[in-house]
PDB file of N, CA, C and O in Angstrom:
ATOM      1  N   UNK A   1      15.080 242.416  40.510  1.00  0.00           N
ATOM      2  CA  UNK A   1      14.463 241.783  41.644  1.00  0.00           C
ATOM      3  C   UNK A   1      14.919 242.491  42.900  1.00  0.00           C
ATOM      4  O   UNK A   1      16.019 243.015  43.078  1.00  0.00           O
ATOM      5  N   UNK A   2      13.957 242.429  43.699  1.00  0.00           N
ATOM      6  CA  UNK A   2      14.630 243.733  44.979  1.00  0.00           C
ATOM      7  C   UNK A   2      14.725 242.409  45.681  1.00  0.00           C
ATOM      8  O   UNK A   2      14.170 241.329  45.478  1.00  0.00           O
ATOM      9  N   UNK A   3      16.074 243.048  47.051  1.00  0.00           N
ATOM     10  CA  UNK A   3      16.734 242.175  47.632  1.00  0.00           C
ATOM     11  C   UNK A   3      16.800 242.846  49.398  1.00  0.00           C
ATOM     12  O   UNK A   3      16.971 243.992  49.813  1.00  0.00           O
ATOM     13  N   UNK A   4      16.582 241.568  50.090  1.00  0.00           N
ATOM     14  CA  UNK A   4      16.445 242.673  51.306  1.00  0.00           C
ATOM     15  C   UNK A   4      17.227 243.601  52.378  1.00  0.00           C
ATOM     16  O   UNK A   4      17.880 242.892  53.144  1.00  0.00           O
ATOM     17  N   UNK A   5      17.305 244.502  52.556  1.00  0.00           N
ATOM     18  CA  UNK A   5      17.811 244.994  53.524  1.00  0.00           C
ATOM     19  C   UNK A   5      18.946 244.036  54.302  1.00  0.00           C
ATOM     20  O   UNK A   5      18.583 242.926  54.692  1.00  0.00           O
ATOM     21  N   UNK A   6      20.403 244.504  54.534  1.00  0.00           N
ATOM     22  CA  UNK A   6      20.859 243.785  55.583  1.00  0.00           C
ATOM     23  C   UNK A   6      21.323 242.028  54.888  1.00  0.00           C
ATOM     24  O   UNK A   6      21.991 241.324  55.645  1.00  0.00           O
ATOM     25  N   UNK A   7      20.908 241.403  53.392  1.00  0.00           N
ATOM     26  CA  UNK A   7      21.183 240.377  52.853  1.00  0.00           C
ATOM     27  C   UNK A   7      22.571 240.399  52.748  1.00  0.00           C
ATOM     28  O   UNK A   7      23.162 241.476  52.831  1.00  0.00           O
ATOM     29  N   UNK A   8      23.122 239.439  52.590  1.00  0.00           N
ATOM     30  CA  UNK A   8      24.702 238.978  52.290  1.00  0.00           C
ATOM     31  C   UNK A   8      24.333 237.782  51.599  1.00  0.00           C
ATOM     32  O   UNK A   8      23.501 236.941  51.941  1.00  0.00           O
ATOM     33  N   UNK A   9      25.327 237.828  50.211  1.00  0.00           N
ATOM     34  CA  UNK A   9      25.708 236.556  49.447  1.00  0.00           C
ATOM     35  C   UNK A   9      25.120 236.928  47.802  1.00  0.00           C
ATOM     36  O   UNK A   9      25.206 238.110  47.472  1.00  0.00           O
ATOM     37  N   UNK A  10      24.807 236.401  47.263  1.00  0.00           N
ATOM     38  CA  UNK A  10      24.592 235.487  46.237  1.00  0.00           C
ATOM     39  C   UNK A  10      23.276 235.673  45.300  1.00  0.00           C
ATOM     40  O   UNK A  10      22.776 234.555  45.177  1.00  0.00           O
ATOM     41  N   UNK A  11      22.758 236.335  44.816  1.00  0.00           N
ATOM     42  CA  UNK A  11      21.094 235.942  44.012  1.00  0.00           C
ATOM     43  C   UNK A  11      21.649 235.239  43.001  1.00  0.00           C
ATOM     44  O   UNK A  11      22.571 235.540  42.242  1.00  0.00           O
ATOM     45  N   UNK A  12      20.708 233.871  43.107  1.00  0.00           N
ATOM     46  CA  UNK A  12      20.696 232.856  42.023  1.00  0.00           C
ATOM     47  C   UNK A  12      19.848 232.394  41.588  1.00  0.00           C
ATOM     48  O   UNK A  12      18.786 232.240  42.191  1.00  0.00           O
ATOM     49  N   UNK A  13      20.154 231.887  39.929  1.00  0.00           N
ATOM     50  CA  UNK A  13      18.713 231.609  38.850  1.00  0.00           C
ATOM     51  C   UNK A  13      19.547 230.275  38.577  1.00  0.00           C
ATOM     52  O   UNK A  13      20.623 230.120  37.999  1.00  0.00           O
ATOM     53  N   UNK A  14      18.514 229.186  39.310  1.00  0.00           N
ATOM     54  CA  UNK A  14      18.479 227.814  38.871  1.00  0.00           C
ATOM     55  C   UNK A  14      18.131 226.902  38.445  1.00  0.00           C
ATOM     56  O   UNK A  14      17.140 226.558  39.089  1.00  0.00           O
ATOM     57  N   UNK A  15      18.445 225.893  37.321  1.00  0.00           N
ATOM     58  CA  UNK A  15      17.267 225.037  36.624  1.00  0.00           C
ATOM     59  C   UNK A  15      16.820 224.128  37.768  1.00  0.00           C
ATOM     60  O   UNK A  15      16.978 224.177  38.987  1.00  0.00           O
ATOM     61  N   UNK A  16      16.079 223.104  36.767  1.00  0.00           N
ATOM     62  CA  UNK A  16      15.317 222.549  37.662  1.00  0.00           C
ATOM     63  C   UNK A  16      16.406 221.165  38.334  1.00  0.00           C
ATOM     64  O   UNK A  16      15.950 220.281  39.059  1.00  0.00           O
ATOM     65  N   UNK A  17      17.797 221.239  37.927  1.00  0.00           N
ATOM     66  CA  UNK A  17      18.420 219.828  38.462  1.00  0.00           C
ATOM     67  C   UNK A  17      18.785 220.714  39.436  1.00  0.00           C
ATOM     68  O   UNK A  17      19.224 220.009  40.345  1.00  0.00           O
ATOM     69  N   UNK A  18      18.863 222.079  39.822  1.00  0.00           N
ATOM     70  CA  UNK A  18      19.588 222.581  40.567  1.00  0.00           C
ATOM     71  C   UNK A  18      20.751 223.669  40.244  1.00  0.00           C
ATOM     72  O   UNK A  18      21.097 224.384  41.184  1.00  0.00           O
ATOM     73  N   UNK A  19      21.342 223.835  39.060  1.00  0.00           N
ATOM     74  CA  UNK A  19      22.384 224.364  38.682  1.00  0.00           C
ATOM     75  C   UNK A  19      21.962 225.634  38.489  1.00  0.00           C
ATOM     76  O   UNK A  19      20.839 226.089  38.271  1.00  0.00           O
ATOM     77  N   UNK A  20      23.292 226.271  38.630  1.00  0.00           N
ATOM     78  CA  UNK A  20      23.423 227.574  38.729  1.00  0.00           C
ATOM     79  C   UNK A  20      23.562 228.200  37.412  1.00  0.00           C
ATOM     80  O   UNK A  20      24.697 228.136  36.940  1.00  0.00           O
ATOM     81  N   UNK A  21      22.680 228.781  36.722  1.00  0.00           N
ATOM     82  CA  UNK A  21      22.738 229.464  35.346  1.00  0.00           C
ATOM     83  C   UNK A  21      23.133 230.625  35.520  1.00  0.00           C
ATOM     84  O   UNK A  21      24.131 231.003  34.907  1.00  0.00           O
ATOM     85  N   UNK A  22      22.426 231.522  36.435  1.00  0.00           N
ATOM     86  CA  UNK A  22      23.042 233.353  35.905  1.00  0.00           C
ATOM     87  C   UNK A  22      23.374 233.452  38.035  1.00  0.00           C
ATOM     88  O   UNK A  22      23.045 232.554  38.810  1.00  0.00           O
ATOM     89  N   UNK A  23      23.932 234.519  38.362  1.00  0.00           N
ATOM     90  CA  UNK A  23      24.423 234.770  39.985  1.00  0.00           C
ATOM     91  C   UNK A  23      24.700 236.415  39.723  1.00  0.00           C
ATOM     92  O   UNK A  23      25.029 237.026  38.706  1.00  0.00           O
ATOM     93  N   UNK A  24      24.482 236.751  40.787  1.00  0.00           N
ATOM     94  CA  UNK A  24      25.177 238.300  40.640  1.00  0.00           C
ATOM     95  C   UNK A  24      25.170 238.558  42.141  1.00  0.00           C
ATOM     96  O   UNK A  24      24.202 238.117  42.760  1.00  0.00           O
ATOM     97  N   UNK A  25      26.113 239.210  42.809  1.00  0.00           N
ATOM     98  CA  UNK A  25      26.028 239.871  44.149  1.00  0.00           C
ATOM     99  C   UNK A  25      24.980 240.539  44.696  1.00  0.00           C
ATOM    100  O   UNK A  25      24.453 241.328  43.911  1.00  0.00           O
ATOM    101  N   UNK A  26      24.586 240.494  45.593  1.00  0.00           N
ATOM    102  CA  UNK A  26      23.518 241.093  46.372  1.00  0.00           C
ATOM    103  C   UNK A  26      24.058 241.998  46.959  1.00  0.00           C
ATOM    104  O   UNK A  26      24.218 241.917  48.177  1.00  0.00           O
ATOM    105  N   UNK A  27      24.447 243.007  46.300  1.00  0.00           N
ATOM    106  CA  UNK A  27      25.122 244.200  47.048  1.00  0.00           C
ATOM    107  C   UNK A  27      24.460 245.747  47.398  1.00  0.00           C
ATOM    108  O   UNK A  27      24.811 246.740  48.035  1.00  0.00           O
ATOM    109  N   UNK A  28      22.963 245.206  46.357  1.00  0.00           N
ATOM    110  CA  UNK A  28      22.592 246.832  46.054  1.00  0.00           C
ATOM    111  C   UNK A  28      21.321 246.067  46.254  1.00  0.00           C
ATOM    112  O   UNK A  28      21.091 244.868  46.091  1.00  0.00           O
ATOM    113  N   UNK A  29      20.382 247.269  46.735  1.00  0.00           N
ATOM    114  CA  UNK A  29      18.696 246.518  46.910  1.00  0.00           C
ATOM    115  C   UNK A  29      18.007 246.141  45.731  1.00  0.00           C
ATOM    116  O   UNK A  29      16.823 245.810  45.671  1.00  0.00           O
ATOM    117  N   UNK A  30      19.170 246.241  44.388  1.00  0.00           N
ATOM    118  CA  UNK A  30      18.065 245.688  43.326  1.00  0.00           C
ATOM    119  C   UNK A  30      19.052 245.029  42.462  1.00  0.00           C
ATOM    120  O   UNK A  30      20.024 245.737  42.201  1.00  0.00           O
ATOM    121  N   UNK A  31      19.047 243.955  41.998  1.00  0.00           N
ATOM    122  CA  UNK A  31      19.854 243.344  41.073  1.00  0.00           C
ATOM    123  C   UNK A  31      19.371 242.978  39.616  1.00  0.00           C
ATOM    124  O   UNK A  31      18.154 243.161  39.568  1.00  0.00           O
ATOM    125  N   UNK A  32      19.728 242.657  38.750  1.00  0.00           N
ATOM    126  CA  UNK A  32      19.272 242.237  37.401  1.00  0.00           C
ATOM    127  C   UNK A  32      19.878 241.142  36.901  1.00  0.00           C
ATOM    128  O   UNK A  32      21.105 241.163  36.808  1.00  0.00           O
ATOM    129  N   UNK A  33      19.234 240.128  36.538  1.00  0.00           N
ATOM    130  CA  UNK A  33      19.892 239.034  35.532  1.00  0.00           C
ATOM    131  C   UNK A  33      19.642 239.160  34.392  1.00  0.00           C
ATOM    132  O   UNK A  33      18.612 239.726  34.029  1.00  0.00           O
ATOM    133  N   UNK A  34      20.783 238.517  33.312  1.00  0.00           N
ATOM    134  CA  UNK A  34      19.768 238.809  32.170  1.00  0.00           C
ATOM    135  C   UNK A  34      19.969 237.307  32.008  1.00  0.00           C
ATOM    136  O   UNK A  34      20.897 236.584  32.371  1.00  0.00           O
ATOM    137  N   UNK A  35      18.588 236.985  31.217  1.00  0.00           N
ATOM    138  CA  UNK A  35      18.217 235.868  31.038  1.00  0.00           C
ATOM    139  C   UNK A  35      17.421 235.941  29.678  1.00  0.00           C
ATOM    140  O   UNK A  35      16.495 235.177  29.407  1.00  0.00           O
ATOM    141  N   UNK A  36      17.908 236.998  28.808  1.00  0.00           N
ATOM    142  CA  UNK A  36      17.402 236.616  27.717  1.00  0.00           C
ATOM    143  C   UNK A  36      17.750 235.042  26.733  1.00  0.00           C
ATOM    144  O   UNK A  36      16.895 234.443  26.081  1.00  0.00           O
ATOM    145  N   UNK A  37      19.107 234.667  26.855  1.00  0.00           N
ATOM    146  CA  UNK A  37      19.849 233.684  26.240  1.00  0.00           C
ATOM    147  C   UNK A  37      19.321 232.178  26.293  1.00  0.00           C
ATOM    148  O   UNK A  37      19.439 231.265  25.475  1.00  0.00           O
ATOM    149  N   UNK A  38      18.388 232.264  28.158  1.00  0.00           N
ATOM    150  CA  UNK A  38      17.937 231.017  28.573  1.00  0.00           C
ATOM    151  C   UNK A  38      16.697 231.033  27.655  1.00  0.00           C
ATOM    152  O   UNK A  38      16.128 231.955  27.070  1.00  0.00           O
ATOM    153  N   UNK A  39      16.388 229.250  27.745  1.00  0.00           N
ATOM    154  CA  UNK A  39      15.241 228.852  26.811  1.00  0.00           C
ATOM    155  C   UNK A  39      14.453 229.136  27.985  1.00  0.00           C
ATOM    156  O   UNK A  39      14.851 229.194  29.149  1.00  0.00           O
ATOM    157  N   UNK A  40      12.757 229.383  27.335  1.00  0.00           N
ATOM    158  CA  UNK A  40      11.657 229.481  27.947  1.00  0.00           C
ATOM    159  C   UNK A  40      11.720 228.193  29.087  1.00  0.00           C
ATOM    160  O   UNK A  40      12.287 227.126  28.852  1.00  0.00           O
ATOM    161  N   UNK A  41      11.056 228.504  30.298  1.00  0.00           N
ATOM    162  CA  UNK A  41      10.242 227.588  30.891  1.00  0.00           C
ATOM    163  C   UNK A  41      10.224 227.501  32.635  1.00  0.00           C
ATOM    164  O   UNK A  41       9.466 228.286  33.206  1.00  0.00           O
ATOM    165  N   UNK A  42      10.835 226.803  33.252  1.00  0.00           N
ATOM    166  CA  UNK A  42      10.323 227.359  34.895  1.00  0.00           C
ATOM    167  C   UNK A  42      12.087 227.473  35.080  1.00  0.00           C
ATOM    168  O   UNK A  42      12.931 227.055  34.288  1.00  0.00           O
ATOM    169  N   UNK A  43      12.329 228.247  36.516  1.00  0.00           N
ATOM    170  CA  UNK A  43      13.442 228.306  37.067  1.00  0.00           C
ATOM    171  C   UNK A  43      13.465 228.498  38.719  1.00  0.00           C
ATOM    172  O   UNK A  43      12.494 228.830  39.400  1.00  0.00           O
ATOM    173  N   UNK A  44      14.590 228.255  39.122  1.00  0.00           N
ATOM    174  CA  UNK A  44      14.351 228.882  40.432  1.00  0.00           C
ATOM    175  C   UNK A  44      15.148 229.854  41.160  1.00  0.00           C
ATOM    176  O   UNK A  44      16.294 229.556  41.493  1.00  0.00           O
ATOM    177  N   UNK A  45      14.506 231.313  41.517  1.00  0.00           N
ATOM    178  CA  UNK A  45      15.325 232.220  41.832  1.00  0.00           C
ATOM    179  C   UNK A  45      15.691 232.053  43.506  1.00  0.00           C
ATOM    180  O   UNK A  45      14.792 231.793  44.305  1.00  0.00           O
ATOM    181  N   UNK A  46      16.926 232.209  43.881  1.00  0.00           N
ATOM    182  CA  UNK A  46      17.029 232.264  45.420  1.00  0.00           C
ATOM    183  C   UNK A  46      17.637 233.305  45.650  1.00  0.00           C
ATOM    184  O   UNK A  46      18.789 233.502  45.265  1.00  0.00           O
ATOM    185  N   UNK A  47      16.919 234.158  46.343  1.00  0.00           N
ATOM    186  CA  UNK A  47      17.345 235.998  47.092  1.00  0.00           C
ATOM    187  C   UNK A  47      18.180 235.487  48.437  1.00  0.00           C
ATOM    188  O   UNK A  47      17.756 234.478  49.000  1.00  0.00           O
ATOM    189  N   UNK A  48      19.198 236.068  48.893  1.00  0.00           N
ATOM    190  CA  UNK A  48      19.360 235.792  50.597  1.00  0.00           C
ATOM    191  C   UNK A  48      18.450 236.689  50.928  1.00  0.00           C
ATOM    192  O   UNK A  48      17.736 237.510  50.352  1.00  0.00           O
ATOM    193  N   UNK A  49      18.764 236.135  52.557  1.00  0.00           N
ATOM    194  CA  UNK A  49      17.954 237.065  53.322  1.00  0.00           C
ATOM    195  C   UNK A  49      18.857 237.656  54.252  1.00  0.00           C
ATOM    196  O   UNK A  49      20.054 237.511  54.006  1.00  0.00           O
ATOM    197  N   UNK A  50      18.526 238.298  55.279  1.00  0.00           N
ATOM    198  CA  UNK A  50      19.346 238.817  56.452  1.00  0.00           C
ATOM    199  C   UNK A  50      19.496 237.552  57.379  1.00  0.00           C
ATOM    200  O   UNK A  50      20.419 237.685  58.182  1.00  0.00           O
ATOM    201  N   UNK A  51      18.876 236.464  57.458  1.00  0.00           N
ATOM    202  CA  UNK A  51      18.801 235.516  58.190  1.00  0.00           C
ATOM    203  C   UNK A  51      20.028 234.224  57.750  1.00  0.00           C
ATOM    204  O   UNK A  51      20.425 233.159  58.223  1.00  0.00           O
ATOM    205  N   UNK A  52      20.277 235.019  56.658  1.00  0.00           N
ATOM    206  CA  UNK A  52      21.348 233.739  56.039  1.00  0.00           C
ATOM    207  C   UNK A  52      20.880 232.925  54.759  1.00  0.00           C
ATOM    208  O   UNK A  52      21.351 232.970  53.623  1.00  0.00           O
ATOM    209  N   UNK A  53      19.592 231.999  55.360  1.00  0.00           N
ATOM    210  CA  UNK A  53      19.002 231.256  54.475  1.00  0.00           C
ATOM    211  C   UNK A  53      18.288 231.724  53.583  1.00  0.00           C
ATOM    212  O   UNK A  53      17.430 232.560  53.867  1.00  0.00           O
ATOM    213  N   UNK A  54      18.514 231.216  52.081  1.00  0.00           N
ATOM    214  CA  UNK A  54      17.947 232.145  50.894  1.00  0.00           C
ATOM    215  C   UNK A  54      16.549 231.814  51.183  1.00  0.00           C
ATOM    216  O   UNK A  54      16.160 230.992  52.013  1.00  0.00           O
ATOM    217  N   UNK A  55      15.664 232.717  50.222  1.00  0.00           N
ATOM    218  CA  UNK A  55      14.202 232.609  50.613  1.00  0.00           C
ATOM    219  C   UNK A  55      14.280 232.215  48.349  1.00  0.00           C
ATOM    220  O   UNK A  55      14.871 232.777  47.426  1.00  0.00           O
ATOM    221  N   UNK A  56      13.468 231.182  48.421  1.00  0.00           N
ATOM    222  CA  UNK A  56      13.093 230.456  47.143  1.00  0.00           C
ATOM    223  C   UNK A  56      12.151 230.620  46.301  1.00  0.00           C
ATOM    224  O   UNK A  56      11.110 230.695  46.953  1.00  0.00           O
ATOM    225  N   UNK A  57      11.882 230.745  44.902  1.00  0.00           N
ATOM    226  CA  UNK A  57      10.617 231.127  44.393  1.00  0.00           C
ATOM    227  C   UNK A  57      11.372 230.351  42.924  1.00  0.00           C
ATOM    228  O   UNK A  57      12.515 230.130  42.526  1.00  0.00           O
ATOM    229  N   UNK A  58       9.338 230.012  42.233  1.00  0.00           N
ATOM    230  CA  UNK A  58       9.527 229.556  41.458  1.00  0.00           C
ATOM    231  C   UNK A  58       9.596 230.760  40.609  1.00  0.00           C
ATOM    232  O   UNK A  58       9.155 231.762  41.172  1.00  0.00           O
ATOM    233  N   UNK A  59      10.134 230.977  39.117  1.00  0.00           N
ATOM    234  CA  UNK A  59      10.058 231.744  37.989  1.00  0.00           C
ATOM    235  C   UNK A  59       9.301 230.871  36.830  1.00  0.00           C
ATOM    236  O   UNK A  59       9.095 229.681  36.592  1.00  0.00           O
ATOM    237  N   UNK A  60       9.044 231.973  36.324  1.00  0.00           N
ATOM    238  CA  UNK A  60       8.522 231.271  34.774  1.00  0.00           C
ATOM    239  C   UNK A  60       9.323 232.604  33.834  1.00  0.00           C
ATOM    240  O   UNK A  60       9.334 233.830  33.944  1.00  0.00           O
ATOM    241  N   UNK A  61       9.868 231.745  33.014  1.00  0.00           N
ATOM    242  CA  UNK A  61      10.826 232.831  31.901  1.00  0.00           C
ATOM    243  C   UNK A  61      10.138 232.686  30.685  1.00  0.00           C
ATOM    244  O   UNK A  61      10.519 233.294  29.684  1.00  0.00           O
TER     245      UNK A  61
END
């Protein structure tokens, strides 16, 4: 997943109560989770931004 320019913190893959399943640093403009292990179905990825506040999207795995 590319990550933007200038971001600080955190990319996170979360179920739907909220919890944090996979995280990796946002250090490099492209990160990888692996998420083979998770069961099928929706998630939610949050990228930072340069602004601080993560920007949110739904997934489907």
């Amino acid at each position: 997943m590319p990550v933007p320019a200038g971001a600080h913190g955190q990319v996170r893959l979360r179920d739907a109560q909220g919890r944090t399943l996979r995280h990796a640093p946002a250090t490099s403009a492209r990160v990888v989770l692996d998420v083979r292990a998770l069961p099928n179905g929706f998630y939610y990825l949050e990228v930072p931004t340069p602004a601080g506040a993560p920007s949110r999207q739904q997934v489907q795995h």
